[in-house]
C-alpha positions in Angstrom: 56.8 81.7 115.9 59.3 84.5 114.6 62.2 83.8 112.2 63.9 86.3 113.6 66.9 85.8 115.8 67.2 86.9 119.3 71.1 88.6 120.0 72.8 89.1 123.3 72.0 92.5 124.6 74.9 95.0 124.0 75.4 92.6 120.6 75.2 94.4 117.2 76.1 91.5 114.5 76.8 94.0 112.0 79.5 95.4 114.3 80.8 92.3 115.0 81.0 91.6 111.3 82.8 94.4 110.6 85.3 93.9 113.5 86.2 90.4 111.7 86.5 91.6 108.5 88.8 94.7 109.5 90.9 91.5 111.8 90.9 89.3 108.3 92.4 92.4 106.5 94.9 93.6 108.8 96.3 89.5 108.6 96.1 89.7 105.0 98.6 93.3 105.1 100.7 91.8 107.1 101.6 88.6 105.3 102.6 90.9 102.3 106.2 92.4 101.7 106.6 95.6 103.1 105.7 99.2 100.7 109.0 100.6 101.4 110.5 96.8 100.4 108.8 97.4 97.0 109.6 101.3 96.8 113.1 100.5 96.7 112.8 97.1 94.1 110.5 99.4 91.3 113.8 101.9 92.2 116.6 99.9 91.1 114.5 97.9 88.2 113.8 101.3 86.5 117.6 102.4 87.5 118.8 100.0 85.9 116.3 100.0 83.0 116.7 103.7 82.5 120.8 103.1 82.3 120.9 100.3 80.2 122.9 100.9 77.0 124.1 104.1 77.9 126.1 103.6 81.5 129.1 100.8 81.1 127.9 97.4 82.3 129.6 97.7 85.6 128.0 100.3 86.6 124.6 98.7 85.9 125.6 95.3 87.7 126.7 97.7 90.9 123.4 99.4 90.6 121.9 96.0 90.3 123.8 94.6 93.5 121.8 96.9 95.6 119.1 94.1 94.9 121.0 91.5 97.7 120.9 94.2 100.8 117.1 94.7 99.3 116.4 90.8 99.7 118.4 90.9 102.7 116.1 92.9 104.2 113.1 91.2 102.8 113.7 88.3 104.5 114.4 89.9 107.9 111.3 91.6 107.9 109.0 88.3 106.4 110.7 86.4 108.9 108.8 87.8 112.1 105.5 88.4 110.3 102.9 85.2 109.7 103.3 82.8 106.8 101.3 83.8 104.3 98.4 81.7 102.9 98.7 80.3 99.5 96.1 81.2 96.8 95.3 78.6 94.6 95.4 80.7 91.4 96.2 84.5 90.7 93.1 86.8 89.9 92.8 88.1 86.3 93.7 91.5 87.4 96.8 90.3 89.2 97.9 88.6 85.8 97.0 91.9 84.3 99.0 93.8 86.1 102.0 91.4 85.9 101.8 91.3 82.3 101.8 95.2 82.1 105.1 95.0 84.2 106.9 92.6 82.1 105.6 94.4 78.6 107.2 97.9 80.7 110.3 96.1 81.1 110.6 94.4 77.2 109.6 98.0 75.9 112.1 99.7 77.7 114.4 98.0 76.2 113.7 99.4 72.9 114.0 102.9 74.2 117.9 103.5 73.4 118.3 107.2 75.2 120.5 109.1 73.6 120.9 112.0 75.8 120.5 112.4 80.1 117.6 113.9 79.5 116.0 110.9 77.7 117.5 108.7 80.2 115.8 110.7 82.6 112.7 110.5 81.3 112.8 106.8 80.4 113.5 106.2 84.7 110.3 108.5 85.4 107.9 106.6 82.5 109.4 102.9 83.7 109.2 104.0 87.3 106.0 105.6 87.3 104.5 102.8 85.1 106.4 100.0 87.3 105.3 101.4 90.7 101.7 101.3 89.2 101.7 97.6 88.3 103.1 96.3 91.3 100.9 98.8 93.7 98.1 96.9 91.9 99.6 93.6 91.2 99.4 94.1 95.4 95.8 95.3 96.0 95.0 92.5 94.1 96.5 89.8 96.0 95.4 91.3 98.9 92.0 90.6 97.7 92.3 87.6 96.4 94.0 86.3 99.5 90.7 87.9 101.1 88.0 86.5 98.8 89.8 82.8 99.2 89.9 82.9 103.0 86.4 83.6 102.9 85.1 81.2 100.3 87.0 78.2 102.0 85.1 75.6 103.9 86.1 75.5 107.7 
């Protein structure tokens, strides 16, 4: 007798595999805020980081209202999309990356420009550094989100 199982003809299991994984991982995107959504957040954190202690403090908390048209939006667009499942605890490189964000955001306050072209510099170094960790902190959901659906007993 042969161990070996007998598919369907016209039935590759490696295809069908695949087609399930790719199925899991589109649900997965689409449970998680938009890239544009977090485009325009890592924009007016590091705006407002980059201007703080050289623009007036009104200016900084109209730059910082921009933040309730962003959630505004963020809950139109999470409301028509599936509820996302919750993972039971964040990945190491999630933490990582969320630590990296906060450390950006403590150290930038330390940075006191003095001229527009430090200020200008300090938005690109937060920004760039900002839009890193949360592109990451992201991915990394993403896959622990995966790895969890696929652990869990049915």
């Amino acid at each position: 007798m042969s161990d070996e199982k007998t598919w369907p003809a016209g039935i590759d299991p490696r295809e069908a595999l695949a087609e399930v994984d790719g199925a899991s991982g589109a649900m997965v995107h689409s449970t998680e805020a938009p890239r544009g959504f977090m485009l325009a957040l890592v924009l007016v954190m590091s705006t407002v980081m980059a201007l703080l202690g050289v623009a007036s403090w009104p200016i900084l908390l109209g730059i910082g209202a921009l933040g309730a048209p962003l959630l505004a939006w963020y809950l139109l667009a999470m409301r028509a999309r599936p509820k996302p499942r919750p993972i039971l605890s964040h990945s190491g490189p999630y933490m990582l990356y969320a630590l990296l964000l906060m450390l950006v955001m403590q150290a930038g306050r330390f940075w006191e420009p003095r001229s527009w072209w430090e200020v200008a510099a300090k938005w690109i170094v937060v920004f760039a550094i900002c839009w890193y960790a949360m592109s990451r902190m992201r991915a990394a959901a993403i896959r622990n989100r995966l790895k969890d659906a696929n652990e869990r007993p049915i």
